[in-house]
C-alpha positions in Angstrom: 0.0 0.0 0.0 1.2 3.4 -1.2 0.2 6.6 1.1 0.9 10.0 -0.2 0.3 13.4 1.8 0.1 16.6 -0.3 0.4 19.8 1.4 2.9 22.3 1.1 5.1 19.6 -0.2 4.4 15.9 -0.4 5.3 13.0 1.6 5.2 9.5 0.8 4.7 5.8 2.5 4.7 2.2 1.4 3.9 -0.4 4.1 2.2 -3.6 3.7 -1.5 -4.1 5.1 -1.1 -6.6 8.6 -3.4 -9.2 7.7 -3.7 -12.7 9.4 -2.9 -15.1 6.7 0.4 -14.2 4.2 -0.3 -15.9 0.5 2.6 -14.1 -1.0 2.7 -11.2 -3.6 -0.6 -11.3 -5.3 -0.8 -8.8 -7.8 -3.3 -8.0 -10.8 -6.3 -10.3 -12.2 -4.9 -13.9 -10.6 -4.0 -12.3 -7.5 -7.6 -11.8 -7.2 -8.5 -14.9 -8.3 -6.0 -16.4 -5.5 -7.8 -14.6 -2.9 -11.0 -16.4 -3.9 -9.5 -19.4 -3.8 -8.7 -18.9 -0.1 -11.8 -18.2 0.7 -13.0 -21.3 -1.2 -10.6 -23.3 1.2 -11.9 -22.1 4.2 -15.3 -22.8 2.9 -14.4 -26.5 3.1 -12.5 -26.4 6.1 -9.0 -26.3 4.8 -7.7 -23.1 6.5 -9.0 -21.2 9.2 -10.7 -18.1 8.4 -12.1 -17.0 12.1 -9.4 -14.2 11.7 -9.3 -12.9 7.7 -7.9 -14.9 5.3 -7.7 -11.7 2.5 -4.8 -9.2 1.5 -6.7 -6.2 1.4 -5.4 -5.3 -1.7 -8.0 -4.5 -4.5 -9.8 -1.2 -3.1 -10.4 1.5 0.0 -13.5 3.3 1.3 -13.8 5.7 4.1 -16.7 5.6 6.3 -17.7 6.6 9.9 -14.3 7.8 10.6 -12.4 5.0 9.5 -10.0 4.3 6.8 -11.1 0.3 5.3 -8.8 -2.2 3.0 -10.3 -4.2 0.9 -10.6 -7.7 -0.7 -13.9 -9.5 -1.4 -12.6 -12.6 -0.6 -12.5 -11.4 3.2 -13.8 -8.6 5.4 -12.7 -5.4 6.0 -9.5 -4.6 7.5 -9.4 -0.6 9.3 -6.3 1.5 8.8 -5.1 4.7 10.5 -2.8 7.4 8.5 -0.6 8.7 11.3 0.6 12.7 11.6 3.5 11.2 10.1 1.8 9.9 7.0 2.5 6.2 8.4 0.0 3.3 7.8 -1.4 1.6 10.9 -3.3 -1.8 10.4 -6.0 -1.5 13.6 -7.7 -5.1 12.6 -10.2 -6.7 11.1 -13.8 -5.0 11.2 -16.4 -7.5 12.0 -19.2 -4.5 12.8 -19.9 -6.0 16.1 -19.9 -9.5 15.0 -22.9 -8.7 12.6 -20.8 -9.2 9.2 -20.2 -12.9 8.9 -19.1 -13.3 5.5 -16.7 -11.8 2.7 -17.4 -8.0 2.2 -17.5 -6.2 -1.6 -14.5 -4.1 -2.6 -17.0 -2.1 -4.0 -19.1 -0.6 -1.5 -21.3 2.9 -2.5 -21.0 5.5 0.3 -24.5 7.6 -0.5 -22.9 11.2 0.2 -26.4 12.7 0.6 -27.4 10.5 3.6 -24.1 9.2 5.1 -24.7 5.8 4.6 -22.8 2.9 3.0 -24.3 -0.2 1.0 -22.4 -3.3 0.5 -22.8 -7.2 0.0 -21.1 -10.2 -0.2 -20.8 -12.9 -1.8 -20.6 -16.8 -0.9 -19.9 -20.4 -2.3 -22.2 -21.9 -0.1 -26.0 -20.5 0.3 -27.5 -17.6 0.5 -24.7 -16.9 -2.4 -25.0 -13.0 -1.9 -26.1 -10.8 1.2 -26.4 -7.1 1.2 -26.5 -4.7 4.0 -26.7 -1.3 4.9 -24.5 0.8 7.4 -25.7 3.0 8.6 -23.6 6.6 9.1 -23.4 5.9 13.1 -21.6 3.0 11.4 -24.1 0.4 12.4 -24.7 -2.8 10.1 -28.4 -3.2 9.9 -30.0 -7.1 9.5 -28.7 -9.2 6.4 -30.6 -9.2 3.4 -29.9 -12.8 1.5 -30.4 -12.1 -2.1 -31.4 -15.1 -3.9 -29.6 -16.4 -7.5 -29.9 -19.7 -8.7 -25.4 -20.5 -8.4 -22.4 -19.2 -7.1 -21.1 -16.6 -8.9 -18.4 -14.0 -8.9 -20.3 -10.5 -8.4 -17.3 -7.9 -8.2 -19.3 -4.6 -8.5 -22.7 -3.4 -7.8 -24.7 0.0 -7.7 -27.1 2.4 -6.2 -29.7 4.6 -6.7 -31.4 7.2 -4.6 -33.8 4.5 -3.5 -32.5 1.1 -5.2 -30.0 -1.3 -5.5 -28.2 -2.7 -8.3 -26.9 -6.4 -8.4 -25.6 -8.3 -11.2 -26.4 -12.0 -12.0 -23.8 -12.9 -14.5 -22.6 -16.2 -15.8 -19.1 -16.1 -14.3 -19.7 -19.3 -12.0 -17.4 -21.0 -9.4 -16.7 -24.8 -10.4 -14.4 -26.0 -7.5 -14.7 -29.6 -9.4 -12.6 -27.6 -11.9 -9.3 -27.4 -10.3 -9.3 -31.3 -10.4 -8.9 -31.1 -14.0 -6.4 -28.2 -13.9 -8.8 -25.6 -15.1 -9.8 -22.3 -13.4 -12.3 -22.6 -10.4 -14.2 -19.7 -12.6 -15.9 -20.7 -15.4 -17.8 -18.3 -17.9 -21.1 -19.6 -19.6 -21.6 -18.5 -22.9 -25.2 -20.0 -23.1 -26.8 -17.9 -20.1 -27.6 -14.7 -20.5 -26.9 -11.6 -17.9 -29.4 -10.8 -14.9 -29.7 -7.2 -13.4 -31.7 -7.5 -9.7 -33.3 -4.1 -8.8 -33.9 -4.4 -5.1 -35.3 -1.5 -3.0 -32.1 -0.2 -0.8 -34.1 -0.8 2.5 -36.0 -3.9 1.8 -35.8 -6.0 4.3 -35.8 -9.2 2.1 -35.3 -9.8 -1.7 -39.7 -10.6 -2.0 -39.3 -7.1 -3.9 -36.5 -7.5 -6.0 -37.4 -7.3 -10.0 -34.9 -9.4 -12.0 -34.4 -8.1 -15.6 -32.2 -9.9 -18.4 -29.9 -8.6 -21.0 -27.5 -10.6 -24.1 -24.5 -12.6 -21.9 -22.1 -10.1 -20.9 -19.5 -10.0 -18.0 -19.0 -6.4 -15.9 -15.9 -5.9 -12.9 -16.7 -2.6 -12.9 -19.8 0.2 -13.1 -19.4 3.8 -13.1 -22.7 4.4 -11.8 -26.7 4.4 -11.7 -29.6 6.6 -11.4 -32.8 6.8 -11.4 -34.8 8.3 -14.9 -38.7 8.5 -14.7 -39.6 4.8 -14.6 -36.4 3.8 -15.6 -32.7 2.6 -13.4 -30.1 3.7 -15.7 -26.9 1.8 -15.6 -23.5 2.8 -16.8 -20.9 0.1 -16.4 -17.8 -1.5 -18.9 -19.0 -4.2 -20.4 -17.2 -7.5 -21.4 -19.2 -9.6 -24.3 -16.9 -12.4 -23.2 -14.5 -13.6 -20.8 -11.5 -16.2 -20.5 -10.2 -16.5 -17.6 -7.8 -19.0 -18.1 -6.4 -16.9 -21.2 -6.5 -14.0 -19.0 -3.9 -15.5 -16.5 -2.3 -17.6 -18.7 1.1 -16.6 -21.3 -0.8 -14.4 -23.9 -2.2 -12.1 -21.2 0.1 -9.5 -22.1 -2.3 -7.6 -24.6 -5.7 -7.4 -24.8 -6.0 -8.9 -28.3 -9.5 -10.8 -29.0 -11.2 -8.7 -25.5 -13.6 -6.4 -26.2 -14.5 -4.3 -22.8 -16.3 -1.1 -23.7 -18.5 1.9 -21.9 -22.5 0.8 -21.7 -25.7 2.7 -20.9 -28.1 -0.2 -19.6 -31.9 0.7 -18.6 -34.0 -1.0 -16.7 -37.8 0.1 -16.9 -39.4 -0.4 -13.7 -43.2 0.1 -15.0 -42.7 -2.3 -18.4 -40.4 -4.7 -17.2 -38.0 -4.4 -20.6 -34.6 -4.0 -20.6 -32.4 -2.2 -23.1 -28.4 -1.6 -23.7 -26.3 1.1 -26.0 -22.6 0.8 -26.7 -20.7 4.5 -26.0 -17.5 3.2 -26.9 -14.8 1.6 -28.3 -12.5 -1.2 -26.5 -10.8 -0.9 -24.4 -11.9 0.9 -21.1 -12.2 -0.2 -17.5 -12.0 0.9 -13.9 -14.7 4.0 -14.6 -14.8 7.0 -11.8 -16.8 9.8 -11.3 -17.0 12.7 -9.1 -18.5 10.9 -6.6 -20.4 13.6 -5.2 -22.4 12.3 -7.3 -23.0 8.5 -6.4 -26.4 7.1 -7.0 -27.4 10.5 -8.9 -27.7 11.5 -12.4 -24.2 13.0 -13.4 -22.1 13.9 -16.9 -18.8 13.1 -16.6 -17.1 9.4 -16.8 -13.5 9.0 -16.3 -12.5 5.2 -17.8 -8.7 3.7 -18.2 -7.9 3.3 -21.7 -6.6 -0.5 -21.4 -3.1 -1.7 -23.5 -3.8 -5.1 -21.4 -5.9 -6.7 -18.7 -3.2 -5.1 -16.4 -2.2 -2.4 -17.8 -3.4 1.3 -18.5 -2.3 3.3 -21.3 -4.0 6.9 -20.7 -7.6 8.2 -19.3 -10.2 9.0 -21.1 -13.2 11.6 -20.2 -16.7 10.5 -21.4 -19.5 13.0 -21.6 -23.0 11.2 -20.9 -24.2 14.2 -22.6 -23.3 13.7 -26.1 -23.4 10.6 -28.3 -20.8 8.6 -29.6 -19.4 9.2 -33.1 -20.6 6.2 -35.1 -17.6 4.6 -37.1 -14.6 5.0 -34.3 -12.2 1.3 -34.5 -10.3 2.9 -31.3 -10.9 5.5 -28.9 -10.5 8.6 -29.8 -11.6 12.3 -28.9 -15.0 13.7 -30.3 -18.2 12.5 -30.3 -18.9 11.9 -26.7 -15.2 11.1 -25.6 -14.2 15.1 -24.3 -10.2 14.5 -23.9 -7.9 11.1 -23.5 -4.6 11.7 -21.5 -2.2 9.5 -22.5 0.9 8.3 -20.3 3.4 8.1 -23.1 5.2 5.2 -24.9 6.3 3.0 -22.4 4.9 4.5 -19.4 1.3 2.8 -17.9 -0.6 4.1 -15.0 -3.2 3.5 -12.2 -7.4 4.4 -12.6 -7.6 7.9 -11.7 -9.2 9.4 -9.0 -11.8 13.0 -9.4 -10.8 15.6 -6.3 -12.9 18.4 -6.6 -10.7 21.5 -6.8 -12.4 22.7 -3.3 -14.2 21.1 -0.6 -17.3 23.2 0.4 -17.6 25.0 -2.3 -20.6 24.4 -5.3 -18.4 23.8 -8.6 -18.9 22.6 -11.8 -19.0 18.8 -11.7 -15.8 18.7 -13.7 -13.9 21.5 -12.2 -11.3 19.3 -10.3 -8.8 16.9 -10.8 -7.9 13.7 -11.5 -4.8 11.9 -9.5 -3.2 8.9 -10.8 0.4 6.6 -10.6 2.7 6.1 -13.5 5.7 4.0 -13.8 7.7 4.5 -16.6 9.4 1.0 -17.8 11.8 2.6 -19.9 13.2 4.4 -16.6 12.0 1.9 -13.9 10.6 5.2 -12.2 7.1 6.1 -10.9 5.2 9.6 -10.4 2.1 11.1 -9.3 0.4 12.7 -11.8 -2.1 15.3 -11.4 -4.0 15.8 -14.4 -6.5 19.0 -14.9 -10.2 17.0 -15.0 -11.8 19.6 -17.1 -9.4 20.2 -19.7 -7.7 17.3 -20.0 -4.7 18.8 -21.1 -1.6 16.8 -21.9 0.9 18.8 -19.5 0.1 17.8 -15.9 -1.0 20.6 -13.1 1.9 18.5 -11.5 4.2 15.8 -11.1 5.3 14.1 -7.7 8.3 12.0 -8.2 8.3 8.8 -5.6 11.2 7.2 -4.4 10.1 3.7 -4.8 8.0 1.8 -7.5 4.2 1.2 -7.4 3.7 -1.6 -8.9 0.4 -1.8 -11.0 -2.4 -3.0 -9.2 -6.4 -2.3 -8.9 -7.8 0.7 -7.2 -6.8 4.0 -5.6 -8.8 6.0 -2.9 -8.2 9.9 -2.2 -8.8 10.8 1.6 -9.1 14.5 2.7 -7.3 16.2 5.6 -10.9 16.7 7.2 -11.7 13.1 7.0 -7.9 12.0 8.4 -8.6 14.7 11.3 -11.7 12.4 12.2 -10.2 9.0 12.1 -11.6 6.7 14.8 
C-alpha cells in the first residue's frame, strides 16, 4: 500500500496491510483470483478463516471515521494514516460480530445521507447478502439475495432508492481445479441478470430481476434513477476467458472487447435495453463521486493496452453521443479528452478531487490523480491531471522514491476526514 500526503510539499509511505494469513505477492487479475480461492478453502475447512484470510489489496473506502482495506474474498480490514503519514493496520472490522461473510470491494458511500451499502458474496448459500450501514456506522439485518449459483459478483450500484446487483454467468466450479482448469468458469449459453432491489427492503420478495445478451462487468461507473427507468453505466465485457487471462498471452488485450455501456432498466414495463458508448478498451470507470447514485455527466475510464495495464484516461461526456464509425478510442463525439501516459509509461485508474471542498463547482472542475511508472526508466510519479481540460501537460508531477507496482484501485482521503479517524 502506497500513502501520499500533499500539502505544502508531499510526503510519501509504502507499508504492507497486517493481515492474518500471508499468500505471497498477489498482484493484478490472478492475485484476485488467488484470494478467492482462499476463501473457497476455508469454505471447506481447509484453512481457518475466524481471523481474515484476504490481502486487502483491491480497493479502499472511508466511512464513519475510518479508513477500510479491501478484498472481497474477506472482510474489512481498518487503517489509521498517522501525523506522520505512516500506515497503521487497527484489525479486522467484524461490525460488532454482525458481518459474517466476505465484504464487496466495491461498497457505494450515498454522500447525501451518510450511509454505505455493500454485500457479499458466498460459495455456499444464501450466495450474496447485502447490508446497509448506517452513518453511526451500524450494520443493519442481512438481506440474503437469492440467484440460482455461485457466482463472482465484483461490483454493484445504487440509486437514490435502489440497489443494483448483477447475475452474470461467471460461475465458481471447484470440481474444476481437479482437471487443472480455473475454479471460474464463464457460460456462454446464459444470459446476464440485473436485480433491482429496493435499498431498504428487508428481504429480496421485492427485488425485480431483468435480463440482457450474456455479458461479463468488474466494474460500473454508476446508476440513477430516470422516470420509470434505473439507468446503468458500467464496462462491459461480451466475453470472458479466464484461463487466457492468467495464462502466457495475457500481455495484450488482443481478442477482449470491454467497452463503456448505458443499460436501462424500466421499472413500470419490465423491458430492458443496452447502448454501446464506446470503443474497447476501457475499465476501472470514476466519477465525481459527489455524485454516487445521482444522475451526473462526466465518466473517467482507463484506456486499457492489457488486462493489467493502463495506457491513458479517457473523459466521457453522458451528454453527447458517440461518433458512429470509431475502431479505437478517440476524442470527439462523446469522448471530451484522453490523457495518454506516453510510450512505455502505464498508470493507475484515476481518482476526481474536486478542486475545493465546500464549495458548489462545476461537476468537472477538479482533478484527477493517478500513478505512473515509466518502464523505460523503472521510475514512478504522481500525476495530477486537470479534469476539465484534459490537457496533456500535468497541473503536476510528484516523483516517488520507490516503484508502485500496478495494481487495482486508488482512494483519495481529505485532511478533514484524516482529522476524524476513529
Amino acid at each position: 500500500m502506497v500513502g501520499l500526503v500533499v500539502g505544502a510539499g508531499a510526503t510519501t509511505n509504502q507499508k504492507h496491510l497486517q493481515t492474518d494469513i500471508q499468500i505471497g505477492d498477489l498482484k493484478g487479475l490472478f492475485g484476485l483470483l488467488t484470494a478467492i480461492i482462499y476463501g473457497l478453502r476455508i469454505k471447506l475447512g481447509v484453512l481457518d478463516g475466524s481471523y481474515g484470510m484476504g490481502t486487502g489489496n483491491t480497493a479502499l473506502v472511508y466511512h464513519h471515521g475510518r479508513l477500510l482495506a479491501l478484498n472481497e474474498g474477506d472482510k474489512p480490514y481498518a487503517l489509521k494514516v498517522l501525523e506522520d503519514g505512516d500506515l497503521q493496520t487497527l484489525g479486522l472490522m467484524d461490525y460488532d460480530k454482525r458481518l459474517t461473510h466476505s465484504f464487496t470491494a466495491h461498497p457505494k458511500v450515498d454522500p447525501a445521507t451518510g450511509e454505505m451499502f455493500t454485500f457479499g458474496y458466498q460459495f455456499t448459500p444464501p450466495y450474496v447478502t447485502y447490508h446497509v450501514v448506517t452513518k453511526e456506522g451500524y450494520m443493519l439485518d442481512p438481506v440474503p439475495i437469492t440467484i440460482p449459483e455461485p457466482v463472482m459478483m465484483h461490483d454493484f450500484a445504487i440509486t437514490e432508492n435502489y440497489a443494483i446487483f448483477m447475475d452474470l454467468p461467471l460461475y465458481f466450479r471447484p470440481k474444476n481445479m481437479a482437471k487443472g482448469k480455473m475454479v471460474l468458469s464463464f457460460d456462454q449459453t446464459k444470459r446476464a441478470r440485473f436485480g433491482i432491489l429496493p435499498r431498504y427492503a428487508k428481504d429480496d420478495v421485492q427485488i425485480r430481476w431483468f435480463e440482457l445478451p450474456n455479458c461479463y462487468i468488474f466494474h460500473n461507473a454508476n446508476a440513477w434513477e430516470d422516470g420509470d427507468e434505473v439507468v446503468l453505466y458500467t464496462c462491459r465485457f461480451p466475453d470472458i476467458d479466464l484461463e487466457m487471462a492468467s495464462g502466457p498471452v495475457r500481455k495484450r488485450l488482443g481478442n477482449y472487447r470491454n467497452e463503456l455501456y448505458e443499460m436501462r432498466f424500466n421499472l413500470n414495463t419490465g423491458e430492458a435495453s443496452q447502448k454501446k458508448l464506446s470503443e474497447s478498451a476501457v475499465d476501472f470507470p470514476r466519477i465525481n463521486e459527489k455524485y454516487i447514485g445521482r444522475k451526473q455527466r462526466f465518466v473517467y475510464g482507463t484506456r486499457l493496452d492489457s488486462l493489467a495495464k493502463v495506457e491513458g484516461i479517457v473523459k466521457f461526456d453522458l451528454q453527447l453521443e458517440p461518433e458512429v464509425g470509431k475502431e479505437q478510442i478517440e476524442v470527439g463525439g462523446n469522448v471530451k479528452g484522453i490523457f495518454q501516459f506516453g510510450h512505455g509509461r502505464y498508470g493507475s485508474e484515476a481518482i476526481f478531487v474536486p478542486r475545493e471542498s465546500d464549495v458548489e463547482l462545476e461537476e468537472d472542475d477538479g482533478y484527477l490523480i493517478c500513478f505512473v511508472h515509466d518502464e523505460n526508466t523503472g521510475k514512478s510519479e504522481v500525476n495530477v491531471i486537470d479534469a476539465k481540460t484534459m490537457s496533456s501537460e500535468p497541473v503536476a508531477v510528484v516523483p516517488l522514491p520507490a516503484r508502485v507496482p500496478y495494481g487495482f484501485h486508488a482512494f483519495f482521503v481529505t485532511e478533514e476526514q484524516l482529522k476524524y479517524q476513529a
